[in-house]
C-alpha positions as CSV (number, residue, x, y, z in Angstrom):
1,X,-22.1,-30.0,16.6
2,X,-18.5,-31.4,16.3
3,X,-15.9,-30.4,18.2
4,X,-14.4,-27.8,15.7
5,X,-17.8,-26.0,15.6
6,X,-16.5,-25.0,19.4
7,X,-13.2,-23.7,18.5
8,X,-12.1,-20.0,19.8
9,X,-9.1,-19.7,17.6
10,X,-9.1,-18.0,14.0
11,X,-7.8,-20.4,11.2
12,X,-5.4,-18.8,9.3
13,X,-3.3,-20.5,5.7
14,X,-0.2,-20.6,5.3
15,X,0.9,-20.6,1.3
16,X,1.6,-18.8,-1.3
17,X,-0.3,-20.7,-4.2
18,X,-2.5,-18.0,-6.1
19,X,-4.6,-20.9,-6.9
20,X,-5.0,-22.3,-3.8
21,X,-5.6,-19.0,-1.8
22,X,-7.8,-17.7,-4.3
23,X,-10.1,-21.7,-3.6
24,X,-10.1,-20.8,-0.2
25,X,-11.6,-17.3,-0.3
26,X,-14.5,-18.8,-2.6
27,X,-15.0,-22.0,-0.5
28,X,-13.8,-22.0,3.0
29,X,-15.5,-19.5,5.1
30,X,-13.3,-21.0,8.2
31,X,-10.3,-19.3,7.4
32,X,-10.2,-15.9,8.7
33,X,-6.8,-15.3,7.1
34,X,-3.5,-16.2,5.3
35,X,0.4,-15.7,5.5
36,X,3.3,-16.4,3.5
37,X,7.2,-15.9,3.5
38,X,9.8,-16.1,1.3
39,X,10.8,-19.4,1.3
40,X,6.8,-20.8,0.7
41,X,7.1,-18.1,-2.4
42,X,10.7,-19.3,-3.6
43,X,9.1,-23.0,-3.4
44,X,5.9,-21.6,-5.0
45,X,8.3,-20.4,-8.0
46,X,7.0,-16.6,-7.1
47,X,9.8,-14.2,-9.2
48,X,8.3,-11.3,-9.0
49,X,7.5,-10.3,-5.3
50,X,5.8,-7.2,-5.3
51,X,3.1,-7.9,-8.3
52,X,2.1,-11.6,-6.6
53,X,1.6,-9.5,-3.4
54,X,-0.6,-7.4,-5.0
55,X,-2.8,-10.2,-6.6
56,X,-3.1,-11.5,-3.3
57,X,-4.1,-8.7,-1.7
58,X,-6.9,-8.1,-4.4
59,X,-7.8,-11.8,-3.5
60,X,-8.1,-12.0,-0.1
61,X,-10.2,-8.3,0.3
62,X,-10.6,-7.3,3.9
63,X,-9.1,-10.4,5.3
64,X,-5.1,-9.8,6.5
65,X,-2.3,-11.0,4.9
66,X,1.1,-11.0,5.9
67,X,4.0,-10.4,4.0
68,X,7.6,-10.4,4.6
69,X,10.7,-8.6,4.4
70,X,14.0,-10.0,3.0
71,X,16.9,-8.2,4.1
72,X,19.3,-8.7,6.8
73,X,19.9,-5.2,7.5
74,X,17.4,-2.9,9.4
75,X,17.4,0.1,7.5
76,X,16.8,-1.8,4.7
77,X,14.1,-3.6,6.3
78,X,12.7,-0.6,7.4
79,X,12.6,0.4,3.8
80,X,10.9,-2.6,2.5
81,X,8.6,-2.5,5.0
82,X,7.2,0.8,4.2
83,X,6.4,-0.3,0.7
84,X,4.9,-3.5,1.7
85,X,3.0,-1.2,3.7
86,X,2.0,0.9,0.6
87,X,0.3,-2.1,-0.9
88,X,-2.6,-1.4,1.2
89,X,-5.3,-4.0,1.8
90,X,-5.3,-5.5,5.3
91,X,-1.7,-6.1,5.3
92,X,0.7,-7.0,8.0
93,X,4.8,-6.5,7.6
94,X,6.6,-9.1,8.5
95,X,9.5,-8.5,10.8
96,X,11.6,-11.2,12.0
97,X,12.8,-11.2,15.4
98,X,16.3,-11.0,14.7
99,X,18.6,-10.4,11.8
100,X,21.3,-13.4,10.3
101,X,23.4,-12.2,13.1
102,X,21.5,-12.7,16.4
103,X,21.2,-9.0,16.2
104,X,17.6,-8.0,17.9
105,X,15.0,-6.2,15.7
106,X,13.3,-4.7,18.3
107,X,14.0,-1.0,18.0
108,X,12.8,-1.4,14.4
109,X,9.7,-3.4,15.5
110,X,9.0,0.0,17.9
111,X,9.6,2.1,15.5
112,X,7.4,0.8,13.2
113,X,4.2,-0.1,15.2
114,X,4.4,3.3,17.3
115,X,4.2,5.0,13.2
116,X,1.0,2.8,12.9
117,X,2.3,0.3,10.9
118,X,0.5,-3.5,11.8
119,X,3.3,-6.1,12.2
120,X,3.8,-9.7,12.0
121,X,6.6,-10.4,14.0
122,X,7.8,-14.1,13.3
123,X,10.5,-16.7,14.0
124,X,10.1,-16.6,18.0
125,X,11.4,-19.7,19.9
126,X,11.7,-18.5,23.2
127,X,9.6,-16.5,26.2
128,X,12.6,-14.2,26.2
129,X,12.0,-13.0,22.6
130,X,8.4,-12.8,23.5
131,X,8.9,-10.2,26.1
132,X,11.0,-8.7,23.9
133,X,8.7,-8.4,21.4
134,X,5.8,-7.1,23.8
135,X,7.8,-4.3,25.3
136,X,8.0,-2.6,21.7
137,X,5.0,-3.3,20.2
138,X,2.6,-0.2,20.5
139,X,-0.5,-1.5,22.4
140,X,-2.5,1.0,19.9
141,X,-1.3,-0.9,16.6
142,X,-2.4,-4.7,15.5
143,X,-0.1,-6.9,15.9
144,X,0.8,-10.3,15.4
145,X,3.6,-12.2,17.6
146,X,4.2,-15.9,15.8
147,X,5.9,-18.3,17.9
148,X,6.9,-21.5,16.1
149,X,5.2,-23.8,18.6
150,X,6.1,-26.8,15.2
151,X,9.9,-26.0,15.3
152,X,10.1,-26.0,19.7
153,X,8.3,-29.3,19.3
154,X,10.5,-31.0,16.6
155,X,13.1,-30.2,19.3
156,X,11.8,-32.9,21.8
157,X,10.0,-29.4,24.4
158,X,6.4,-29.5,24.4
159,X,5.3,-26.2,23.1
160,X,2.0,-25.7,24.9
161,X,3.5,-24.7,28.1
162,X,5.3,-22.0,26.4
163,X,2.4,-21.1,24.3
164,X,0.4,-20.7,27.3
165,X,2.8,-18.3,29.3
166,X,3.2,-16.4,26.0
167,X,-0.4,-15.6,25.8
168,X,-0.3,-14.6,29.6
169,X,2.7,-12.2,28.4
170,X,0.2,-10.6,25.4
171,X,-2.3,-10.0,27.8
172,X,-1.7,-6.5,28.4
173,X,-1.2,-5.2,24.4
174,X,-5.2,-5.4,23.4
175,X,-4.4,-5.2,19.9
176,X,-1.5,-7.8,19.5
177,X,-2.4,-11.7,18.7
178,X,-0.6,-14.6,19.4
179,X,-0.1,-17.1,16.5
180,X,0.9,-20.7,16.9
181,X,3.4,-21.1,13.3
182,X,4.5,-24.4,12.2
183,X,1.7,-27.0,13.2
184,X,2.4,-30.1,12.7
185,X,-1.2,-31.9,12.5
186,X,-4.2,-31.1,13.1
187,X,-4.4,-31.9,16.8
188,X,-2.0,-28.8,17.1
189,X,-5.4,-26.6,16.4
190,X,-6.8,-28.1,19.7
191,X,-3.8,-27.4,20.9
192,X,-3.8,-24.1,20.1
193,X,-7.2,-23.0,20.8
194,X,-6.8,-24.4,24.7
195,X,-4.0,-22.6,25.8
196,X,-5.8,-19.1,24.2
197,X,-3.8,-18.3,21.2
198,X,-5.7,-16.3,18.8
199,X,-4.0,-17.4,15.4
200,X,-3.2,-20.9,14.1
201,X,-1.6,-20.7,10.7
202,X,-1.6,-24.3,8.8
203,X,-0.9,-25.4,5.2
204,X,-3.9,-26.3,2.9
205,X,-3.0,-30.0,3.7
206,X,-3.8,-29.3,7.6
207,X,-6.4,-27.2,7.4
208,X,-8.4,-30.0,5.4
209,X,-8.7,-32.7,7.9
210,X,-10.8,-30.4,9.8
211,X,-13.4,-32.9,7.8
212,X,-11.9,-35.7,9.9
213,X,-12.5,-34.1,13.5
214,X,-15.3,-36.5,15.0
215,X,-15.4,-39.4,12.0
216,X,-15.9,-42.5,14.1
217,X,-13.0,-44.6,14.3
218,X,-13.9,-47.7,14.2
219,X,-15.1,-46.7,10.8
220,X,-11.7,-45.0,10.4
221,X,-10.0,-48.6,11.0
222,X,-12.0,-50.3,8.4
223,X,-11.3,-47.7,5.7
224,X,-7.3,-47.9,6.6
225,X,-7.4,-51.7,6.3
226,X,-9.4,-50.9,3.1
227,X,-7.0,-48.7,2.2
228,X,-3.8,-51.2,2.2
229,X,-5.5,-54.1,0.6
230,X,-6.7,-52.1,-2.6
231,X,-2.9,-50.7,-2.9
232,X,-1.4,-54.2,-2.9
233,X,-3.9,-55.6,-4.8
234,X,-3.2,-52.3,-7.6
235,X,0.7,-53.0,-7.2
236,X,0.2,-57.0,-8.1
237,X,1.7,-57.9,-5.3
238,X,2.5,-61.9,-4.7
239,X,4.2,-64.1,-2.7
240,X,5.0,-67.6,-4.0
C-alpha cells in the first residue's frame, strides 16, 4: 500500500478542457470532483459559457462541479447565480469573497445558501475572510470555502498553519468543506490531507504524479541522469 492509498482528502481537478475532464471521468476513479473559473475557460478558448457548462455537467454525472460567476456587481451575481444554479447536475456557484472593490460578498453568500443554493466560495487569503465566510453560510446547505493555500505560499507564509486553523473554524457548519486552491506540487496533497482539509483541487499535471508517490529514489536519480544525457546527446551537443 503506498502512501496515497492512505489519504483522507477528496481529489478534485482543476480545468476546463472537455477533453481532459471527460479522460478523467472514464479513467481516474481518484478524482471525486472538478472546478473551473473563468480565467482556466478564457485560456481553454471556452466562448460560449453556458453551453460548455452544460457539456460538463452531462460529463461529470453525480460528481460536483463548480462554476463561476463573472460580474462585479451583486445583484447581478445574484442573477447569474440562479441560472448557473438552473443547470442542475451536482453544481456548486461560485461566489467570490469580494467584489473588484474590496466590497464583501457575504450578505449575497447568506442569501444564497439560506435559499438552498450549494456554494463555492473562492479567492480567500485570510482567517478573517474565513470567518466571514462561516458566519453566513447556512450550516443546512453544502458548501465549499477555497482558500488559496498556492497564492499565501508564493508570498513567502507557509499556508498550513492557516489551513489548519481554517479547518478548526469549519468545524461547526457540518455541511461546508474546506478546499486547499492553488497547489503547487504534489507534496501540497500531503499537505493538505494532514491538516484535515476535505478538498484539494490540482491541475491534470499535479494530479498525475500521484504515480510517483513511493518510486524509489535512488532509481529516481538514475533515470534523471538518464534523462540529461539522452537530451544532449539528441541536441548534438560538443565541446571542442
Amino acid at each position: 500500500m503506498s502512501k496515497a492509498d492512505n489519504l483522507k482528502i477528496k481529489l478534485f481537478q482543476d480545468g476546463a478542457e472537455l477533453s481532459a475532464i471527460q479522460d478523467t471521468v472514464k479513467t481516474n476513479p481518484l478524482i471525486k470532483g472538478f472546478t473551473t473559473n473563468p480565467s482556466l475557460m478564457r485560456k481553454a478558448g471556452i466562448s460560449d459559457y453556458a453551453a460548455f457548462a452544460k457539456q460538463v455537467i452531462e460529463v461529470v454525472g453525480d460528481l460536483p462541479i463548480s462554476f463561476e460567476v463573472f460580474s462585479d456587481e451583486f445583484e447581478e451575481m445574484e442573477r447569474e447565480a440562479r441560472v448557473i444554479r438552473s443547470w442542475g447536475g451536482n453544481t456548486y456557484v461560485k461566489i467570490p469573497v469580494t467584489n473588484t472593490r474590496g466590497d464583501s460578498a457575504a450578505p449575497l453568500i447568506r442569501k444564497l445558501s439560506n435559499e438552498g443554493i450549494a456554494l463555492n466560495v473562492t479567492a480567500l487569503l485570510t482567517l478573517d475572510q474565513v470567518k466571514t465566510v462561516a458566519d453566513a453560510l447556512a450550516p443546512s446547505t453544502p458548501s465549499i470555502v477555497s482558500v488559496f493555500a498556492g497564492r499565501i505560499a508564493d508570498t513567502g507564509i507557509d499556508p498550513m498553519p492557516l489551513m489548519r486553523e481554517a479547518v478548526d473554524i469549519l468545524a461547526d457548519n457540518p455541511n461546508a468543506e474546506l478546499l486547499w486552491a492553488s497547489p503547487r506540487e504534489l507534496l501540497n496533497v500531503f499537505q493538505a490531507d494532514e491538516v484535515g482539509c476535505h478538498i484539494i483541487t490540482a491541475t491534470k499535471d499535479v494530479l498525475a504524479k500521484l504515480s510517483l508517490v513511493g518510486k524509489d529514489l535512488t532509481g529516481y536519480s538514475l533515470e534523471t541522469v538518464k534523462m540529461f544525457f539522452d537530451d544532449a546527446k539528441a541536441a548534438g551537443y560538443k565541446l571542442h
